[in-house]
Rosetta silent file (secondary structure, phi, psi, omega in degrees, C-alpha in Angstrom):
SEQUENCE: XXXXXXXXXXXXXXXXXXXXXXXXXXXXXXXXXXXXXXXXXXXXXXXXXXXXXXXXXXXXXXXXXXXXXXXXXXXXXXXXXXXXXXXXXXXXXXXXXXXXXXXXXXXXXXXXXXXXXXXXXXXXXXXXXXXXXXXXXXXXXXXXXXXXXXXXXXXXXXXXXXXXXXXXXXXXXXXXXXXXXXXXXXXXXXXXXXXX
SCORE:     score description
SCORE:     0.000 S_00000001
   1 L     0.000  154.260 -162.279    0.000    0.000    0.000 S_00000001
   2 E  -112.596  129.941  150.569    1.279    3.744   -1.145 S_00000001
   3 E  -140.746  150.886 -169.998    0.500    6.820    1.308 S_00000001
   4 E   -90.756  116.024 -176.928    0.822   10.158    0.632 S_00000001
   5 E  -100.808  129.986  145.999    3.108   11.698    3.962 S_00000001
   6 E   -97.349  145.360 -173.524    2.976   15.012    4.868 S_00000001
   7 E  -130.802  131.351 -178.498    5.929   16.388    7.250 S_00000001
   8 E  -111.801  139.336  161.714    5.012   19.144    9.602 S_00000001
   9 E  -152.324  156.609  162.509    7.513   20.531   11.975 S_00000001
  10 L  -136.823 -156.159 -175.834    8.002   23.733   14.427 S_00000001
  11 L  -111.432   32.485  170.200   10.092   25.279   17.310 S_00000001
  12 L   136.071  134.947 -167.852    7.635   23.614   19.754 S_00000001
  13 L  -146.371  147.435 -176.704    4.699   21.932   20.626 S_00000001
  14 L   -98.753  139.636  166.897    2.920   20.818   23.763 S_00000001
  15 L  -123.461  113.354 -144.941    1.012   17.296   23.999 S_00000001
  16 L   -74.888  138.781  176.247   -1.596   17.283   26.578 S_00000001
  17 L   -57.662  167.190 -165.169   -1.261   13.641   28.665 S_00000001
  18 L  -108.237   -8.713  147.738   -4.224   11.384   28.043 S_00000001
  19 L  -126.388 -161.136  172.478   -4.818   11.326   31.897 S_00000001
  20 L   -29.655  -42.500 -169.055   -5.008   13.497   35.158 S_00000001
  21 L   -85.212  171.019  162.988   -2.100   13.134   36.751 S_00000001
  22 L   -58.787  140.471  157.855    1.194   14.947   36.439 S_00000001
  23 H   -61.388  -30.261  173.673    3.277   14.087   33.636 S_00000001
  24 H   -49.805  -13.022 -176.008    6.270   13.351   35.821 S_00000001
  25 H   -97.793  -32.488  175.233    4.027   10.249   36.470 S_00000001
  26 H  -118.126    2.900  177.059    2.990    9.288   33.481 S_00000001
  27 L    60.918    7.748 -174.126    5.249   10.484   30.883 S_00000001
  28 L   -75.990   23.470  173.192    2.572   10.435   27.811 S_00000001
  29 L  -126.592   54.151  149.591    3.783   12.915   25.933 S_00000001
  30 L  -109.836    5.549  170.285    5.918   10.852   23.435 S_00000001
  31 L  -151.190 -174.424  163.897    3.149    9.997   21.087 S_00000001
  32 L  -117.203  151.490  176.496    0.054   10.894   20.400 S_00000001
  33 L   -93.220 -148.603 -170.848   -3.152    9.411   21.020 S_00000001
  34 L   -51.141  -86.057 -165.306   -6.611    8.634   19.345 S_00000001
  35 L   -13.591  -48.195 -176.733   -7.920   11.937   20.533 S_00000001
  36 L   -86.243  -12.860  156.472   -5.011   14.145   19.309 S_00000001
  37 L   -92.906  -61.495 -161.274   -5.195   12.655   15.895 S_00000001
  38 L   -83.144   25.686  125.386   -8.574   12.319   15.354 S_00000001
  39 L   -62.907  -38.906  164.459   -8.440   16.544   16.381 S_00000001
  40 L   -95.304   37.788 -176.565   -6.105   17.185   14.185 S_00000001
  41 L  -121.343  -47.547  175.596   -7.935   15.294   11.412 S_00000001
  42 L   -72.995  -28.207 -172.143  -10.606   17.328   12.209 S_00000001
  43 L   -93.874   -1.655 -173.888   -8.980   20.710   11.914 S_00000001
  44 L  -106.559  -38.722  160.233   -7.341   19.806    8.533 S_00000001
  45 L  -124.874  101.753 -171.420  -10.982   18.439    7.449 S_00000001
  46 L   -78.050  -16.394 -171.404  -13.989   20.722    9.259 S_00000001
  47 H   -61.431  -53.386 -170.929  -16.413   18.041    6.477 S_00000001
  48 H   -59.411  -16.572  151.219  -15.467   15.528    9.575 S_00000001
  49 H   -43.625  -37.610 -161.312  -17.760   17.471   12.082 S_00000001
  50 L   -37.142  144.588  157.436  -20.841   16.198   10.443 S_00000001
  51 L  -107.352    3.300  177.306  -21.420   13.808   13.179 S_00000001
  52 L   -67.329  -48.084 -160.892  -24.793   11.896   10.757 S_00000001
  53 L   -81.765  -70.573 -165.035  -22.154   11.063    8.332 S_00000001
  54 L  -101.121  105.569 -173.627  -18.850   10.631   10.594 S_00000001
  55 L   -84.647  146.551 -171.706  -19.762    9.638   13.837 S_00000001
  56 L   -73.639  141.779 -176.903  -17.351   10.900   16.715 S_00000001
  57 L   101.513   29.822  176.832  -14.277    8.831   18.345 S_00000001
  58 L  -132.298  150.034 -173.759  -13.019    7.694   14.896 S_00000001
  59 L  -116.046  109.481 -173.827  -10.087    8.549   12.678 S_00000001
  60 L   -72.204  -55.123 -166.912  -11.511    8.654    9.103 S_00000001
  61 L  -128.137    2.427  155.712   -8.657    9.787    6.959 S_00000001
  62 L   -79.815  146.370 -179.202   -5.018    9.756    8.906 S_00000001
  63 L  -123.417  -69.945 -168.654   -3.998    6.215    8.213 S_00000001
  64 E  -105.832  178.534  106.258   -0.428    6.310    9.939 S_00000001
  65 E  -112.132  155.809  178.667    1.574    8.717   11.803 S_00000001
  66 E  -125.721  149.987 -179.836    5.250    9.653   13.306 S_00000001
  67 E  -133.887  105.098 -179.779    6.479   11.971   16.080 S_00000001
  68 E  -126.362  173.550  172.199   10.223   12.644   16.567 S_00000001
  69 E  -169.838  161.314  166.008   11.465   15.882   18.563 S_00000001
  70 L   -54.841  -36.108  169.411   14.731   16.805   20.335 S_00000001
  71 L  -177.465  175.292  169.208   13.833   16.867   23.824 S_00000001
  72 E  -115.921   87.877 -161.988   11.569   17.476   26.171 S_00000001
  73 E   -62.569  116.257 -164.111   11.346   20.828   28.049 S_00000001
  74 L   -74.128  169.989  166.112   10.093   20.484   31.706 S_00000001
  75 L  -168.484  157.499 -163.878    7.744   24.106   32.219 S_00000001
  76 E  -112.779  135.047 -174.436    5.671   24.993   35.347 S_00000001
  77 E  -140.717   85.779  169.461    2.132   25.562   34.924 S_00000001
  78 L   -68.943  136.672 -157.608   -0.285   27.281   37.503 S_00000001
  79 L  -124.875  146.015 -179.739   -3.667   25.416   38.007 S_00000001
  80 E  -114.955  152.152  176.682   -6.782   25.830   39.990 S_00000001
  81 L  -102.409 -176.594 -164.430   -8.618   22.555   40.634 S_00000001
  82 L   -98.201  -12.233  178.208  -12.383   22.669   39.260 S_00000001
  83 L   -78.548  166.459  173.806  -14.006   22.188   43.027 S_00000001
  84 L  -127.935  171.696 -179.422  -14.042   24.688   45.275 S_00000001
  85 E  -124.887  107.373  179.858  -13.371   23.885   49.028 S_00000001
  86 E   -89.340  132.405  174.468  -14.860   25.430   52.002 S_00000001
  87 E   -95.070  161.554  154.926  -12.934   27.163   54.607 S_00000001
  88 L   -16.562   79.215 -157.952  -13.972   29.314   57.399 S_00000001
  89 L    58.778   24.732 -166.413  -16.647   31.829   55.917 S_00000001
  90 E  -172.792  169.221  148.130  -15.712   31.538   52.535 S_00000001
  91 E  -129.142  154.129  161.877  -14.500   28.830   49.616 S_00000001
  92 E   -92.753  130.172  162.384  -11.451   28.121   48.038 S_00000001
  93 L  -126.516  115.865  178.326   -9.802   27.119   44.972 S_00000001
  94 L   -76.437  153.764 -148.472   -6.391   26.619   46.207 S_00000001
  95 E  -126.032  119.298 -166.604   -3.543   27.159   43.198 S_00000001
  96 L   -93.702 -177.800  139.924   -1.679   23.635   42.415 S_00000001
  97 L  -137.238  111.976 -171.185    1.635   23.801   40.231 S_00000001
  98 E   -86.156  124.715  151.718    1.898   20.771   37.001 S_00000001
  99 E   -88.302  125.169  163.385    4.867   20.394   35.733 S_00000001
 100 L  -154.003  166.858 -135.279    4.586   19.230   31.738 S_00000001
 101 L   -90.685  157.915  176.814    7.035   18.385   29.338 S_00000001
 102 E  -150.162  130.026  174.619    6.629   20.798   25.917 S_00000001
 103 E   -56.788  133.573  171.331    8.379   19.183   22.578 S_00000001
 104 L  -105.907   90.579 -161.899   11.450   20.654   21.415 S_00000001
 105 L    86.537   39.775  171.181   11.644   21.054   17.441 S_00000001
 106 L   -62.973  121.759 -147.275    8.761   18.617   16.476 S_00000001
 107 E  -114.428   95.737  172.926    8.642   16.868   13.436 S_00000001
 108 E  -124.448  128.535  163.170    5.421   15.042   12.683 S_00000001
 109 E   -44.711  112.142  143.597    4.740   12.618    9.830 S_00000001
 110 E   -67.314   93.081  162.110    0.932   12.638    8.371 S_00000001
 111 E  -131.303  160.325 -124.208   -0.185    9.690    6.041 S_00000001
 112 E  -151.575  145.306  163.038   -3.173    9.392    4.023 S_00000001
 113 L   -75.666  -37.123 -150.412   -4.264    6.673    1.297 S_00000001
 114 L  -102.027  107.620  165.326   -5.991    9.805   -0.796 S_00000001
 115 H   -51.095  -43.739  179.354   -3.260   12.314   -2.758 S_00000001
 116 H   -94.027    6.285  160.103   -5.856   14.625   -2.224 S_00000001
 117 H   -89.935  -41.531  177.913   -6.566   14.767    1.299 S_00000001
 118 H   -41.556  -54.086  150.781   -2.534   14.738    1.405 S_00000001
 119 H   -20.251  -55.646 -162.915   -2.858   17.650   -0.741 S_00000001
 120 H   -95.019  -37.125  175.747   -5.623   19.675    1.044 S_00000001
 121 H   -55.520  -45.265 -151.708   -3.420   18.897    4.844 S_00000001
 122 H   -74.061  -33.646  179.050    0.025   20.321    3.105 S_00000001
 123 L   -61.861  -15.804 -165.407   -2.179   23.520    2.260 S_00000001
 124 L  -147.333  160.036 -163.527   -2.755   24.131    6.196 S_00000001
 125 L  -117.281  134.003  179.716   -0.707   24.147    9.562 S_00000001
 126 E  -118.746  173.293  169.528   -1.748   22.079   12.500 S_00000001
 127 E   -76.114  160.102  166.604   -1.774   22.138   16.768 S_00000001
 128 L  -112.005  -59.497  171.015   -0.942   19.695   18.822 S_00000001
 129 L  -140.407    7.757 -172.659   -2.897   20.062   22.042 S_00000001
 130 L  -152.229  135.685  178.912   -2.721   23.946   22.419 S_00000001
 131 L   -87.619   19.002  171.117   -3.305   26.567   19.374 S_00000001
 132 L  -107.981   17.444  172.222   -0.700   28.506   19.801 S_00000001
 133 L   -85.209  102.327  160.681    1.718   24.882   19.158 S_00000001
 134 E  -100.867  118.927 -169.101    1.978   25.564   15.669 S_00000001
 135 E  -118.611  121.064  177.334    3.573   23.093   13.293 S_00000001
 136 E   -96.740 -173.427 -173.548    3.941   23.597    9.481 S_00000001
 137 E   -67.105  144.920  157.218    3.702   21.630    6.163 S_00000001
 138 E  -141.136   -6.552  142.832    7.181   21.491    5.196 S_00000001
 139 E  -172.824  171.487 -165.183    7.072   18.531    2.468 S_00000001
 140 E  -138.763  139.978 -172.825    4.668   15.915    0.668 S_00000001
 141 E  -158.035  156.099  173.739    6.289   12.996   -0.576 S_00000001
 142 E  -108.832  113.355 -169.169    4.454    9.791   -1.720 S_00000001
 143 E  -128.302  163.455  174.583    6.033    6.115    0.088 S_00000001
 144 E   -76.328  158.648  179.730    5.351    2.353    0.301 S_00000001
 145 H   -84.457  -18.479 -179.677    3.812    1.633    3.922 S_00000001
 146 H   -68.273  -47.130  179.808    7.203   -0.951    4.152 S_00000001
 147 H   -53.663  -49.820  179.531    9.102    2.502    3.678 S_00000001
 148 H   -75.239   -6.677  172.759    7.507    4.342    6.187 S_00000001
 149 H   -98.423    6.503  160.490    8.314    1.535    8.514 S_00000001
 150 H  -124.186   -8.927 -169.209   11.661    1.451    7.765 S_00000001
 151 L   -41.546  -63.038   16.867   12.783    4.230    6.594 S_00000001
 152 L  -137.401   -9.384  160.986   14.985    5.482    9.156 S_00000001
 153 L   -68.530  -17.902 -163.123   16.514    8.376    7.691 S_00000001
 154 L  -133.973  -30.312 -158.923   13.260   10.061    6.851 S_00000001
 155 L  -125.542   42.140  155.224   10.205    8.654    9.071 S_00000001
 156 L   -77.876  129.268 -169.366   12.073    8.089   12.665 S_00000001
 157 L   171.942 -172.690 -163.097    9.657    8.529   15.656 S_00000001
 158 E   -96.695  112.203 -174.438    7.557    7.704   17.700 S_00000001
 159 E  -127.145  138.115  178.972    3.779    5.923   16.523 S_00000001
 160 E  -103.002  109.123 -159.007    1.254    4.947   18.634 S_00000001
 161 E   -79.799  102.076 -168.745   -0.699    1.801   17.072 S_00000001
 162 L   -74.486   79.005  154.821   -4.230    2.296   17.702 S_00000001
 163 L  -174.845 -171.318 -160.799   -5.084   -1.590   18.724 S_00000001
 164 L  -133.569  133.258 -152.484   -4.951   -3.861   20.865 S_00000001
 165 L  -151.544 -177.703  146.208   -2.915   -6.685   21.012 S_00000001
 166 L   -22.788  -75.421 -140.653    0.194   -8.190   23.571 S_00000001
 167 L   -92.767  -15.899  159.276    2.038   -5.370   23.745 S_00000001
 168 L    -2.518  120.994  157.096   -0.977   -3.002   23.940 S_00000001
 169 E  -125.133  174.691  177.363   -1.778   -0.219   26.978 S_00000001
 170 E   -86.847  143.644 -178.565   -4.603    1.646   27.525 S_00000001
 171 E  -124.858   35.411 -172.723   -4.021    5.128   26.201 S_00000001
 172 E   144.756  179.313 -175.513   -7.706    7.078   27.133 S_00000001
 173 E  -143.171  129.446  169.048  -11.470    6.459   27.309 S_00000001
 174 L   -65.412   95.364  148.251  -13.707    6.963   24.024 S_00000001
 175 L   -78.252   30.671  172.226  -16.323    9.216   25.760 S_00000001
 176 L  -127.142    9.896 -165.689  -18.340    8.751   22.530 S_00000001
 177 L  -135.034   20.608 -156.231  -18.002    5.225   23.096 S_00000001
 178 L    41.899   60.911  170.705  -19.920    5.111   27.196 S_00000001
 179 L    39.921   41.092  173.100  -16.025    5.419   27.631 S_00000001
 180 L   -93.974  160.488  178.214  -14.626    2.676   26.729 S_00000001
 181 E   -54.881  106.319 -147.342  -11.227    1.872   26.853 S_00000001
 182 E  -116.670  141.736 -163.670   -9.202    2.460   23.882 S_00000001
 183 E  -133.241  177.580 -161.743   -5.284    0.895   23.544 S_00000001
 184 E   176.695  148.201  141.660   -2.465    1.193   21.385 S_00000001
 185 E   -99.984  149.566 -151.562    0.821    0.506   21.445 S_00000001
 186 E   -81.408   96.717  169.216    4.427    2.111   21.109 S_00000001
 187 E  -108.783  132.329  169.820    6.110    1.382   17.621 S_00000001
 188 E  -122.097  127.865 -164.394    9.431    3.035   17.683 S_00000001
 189 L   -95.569  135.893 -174.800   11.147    3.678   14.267 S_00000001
 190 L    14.892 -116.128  176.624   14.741    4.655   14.536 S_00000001
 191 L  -126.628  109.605 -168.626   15.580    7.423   16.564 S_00000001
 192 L  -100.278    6.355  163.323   13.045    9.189   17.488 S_00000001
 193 E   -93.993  116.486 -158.393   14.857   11.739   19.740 S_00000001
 194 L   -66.411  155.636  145.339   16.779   13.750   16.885 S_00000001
 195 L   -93.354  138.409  142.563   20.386   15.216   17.809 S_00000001
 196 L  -141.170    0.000    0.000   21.073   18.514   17.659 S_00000001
């Protein structure tokens, strides 16, 4: 099978973790999940809102992806929790601090069966989890799916394989699904932390 890649890269991009917790705990922000593909599937095709025709939790027209980046930049982030807490005459929302990791130089691979959805993505720039992560088209090249899985010169990263199998974790909960649990697993292609 042939796919049409697009390669996006910028000077940084954040990937919000697929749970709760601090990232120092769970580390998720070396791939991306369902969620964060099938948004940025959505923002490259707004036709994929429809939800009669394309029903929600599904990735219609990304087939593969790759993620490589240089490092990962720790940054401090003040937070409010969403509860409020009562005190002594009054409530609170006491002020947490998250540490999460923000991509350094990120490079991400797009691929598509359809030259022209490759075509209409290369035309537009996408987010990662925040819209001021901006990454842009920077070439469209056409490859064998053996290629992109070897390549190692051109497609090294990180891809997270949405199914579920042995090596499989859970990576989120399809709320468009009563929240069920959706898995994937870690294929890593060369090196997917670049040097520089």
């Amino acid at each position: 099978m042939n796919y049409y890649v697009v390669k996006y890269s910028g000077p940084f991009g954040f990937i919000k973790p697929w749970t709760a917790v601090r990232d120092i705990e769970t580390f998720s922000q070396q791939f991306l999940t369902p969620s964060i593909v099938e948004g940025i599937e959505k923002k490259l095709f707004p036709e994929l809102l429809n939800e009669e025709k394309y029903p929600k939790g599904e990735i219609y027209k990304i087939r593969r992806h790759r993620l490589a980046y240089e490092q990962i930049s720790q940054q401090q982030e003040q937070i409010q929790p969403r509860g409020w807490n009562k005190g002594k005459n009054c409530f609170l929302r006491p002020n947490a601090i998250l540490i999460r990791g923000v991509l350094l130089n990120p490079t991400i691979w797009l691929a598509f069966e359809k030259k022209e959805d490759a075509n209409a993505a290369f035309l537009q720039h996408i987010c990662l989890s925040r819209n001021e992560d901006m990454l842009f088209p920077e070439e469209q090249l056409m490859t064998s799916s053996e290629d992109f899985d070897s390549d190692v010169n051109r497609f090294s990263g990180f891809e997270l394989v949405f199914e579920k199998n042995e090596e499989a974790f859970a990576v989120g909960y399809n709320r468009y699904r009563n929240n069920e649990i959706m898995y994937g697993w870690l294929k890593s292609v060369g090196h997917p932390v670049k040097a520089f």
